[in-house]
C-alpha positions as a Markdown table, in Angstrom:
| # | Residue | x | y | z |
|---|---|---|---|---|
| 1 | Unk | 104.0 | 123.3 | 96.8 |
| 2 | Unk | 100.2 | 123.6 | 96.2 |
| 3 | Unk | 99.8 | 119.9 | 95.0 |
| 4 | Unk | 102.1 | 118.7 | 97.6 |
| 5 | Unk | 100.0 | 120.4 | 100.6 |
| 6 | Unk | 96.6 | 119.1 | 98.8 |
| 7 | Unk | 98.0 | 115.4 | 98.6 |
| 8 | Unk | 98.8 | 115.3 | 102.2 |
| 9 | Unk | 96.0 | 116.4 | 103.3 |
| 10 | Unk | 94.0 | 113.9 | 101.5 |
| 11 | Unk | 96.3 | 111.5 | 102.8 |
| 12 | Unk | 95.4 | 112.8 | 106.6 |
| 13 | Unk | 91.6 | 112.5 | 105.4 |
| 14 | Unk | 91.8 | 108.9 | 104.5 |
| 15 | Unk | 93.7 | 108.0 | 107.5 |
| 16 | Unk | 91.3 | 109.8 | 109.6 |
| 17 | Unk | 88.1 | 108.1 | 108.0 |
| 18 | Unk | 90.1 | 104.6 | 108.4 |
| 19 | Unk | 91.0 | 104.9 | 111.5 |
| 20 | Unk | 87.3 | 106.1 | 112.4 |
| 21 | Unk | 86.0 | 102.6 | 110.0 |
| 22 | Unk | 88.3 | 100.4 | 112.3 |
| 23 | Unk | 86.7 | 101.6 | 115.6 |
| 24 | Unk | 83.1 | 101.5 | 114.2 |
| 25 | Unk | 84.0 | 97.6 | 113.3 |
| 26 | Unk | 85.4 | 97.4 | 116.5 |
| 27 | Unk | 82.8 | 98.8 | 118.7 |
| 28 | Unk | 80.3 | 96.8 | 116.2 |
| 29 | Unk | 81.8 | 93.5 | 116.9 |
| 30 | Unk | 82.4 | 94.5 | 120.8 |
| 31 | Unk | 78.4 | 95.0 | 120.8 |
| 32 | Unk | 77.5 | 91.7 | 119.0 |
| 33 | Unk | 80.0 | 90.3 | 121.3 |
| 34 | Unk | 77.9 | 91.7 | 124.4 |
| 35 | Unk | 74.6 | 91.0 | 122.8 |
């Protein structure tokens, strides 16, 4: 039970930290865009 709890959560850590990559690119290329 322990290892299953430990791999979601890493799962919901990389999802977060990819979905927070995708809207730094985002708001990058939006910027360059305006610039």
């Amino acid at each position: 039970v322990v290892a299953q709890a430990s791999a979601a959560a890493t799962v919901e850590v990389t999802r977060s930290i990819r979905c927070r990559n995708s809207e730094m690119m985002m708001m990058e290329s939006l910027t360059l865009r305006f610039l």
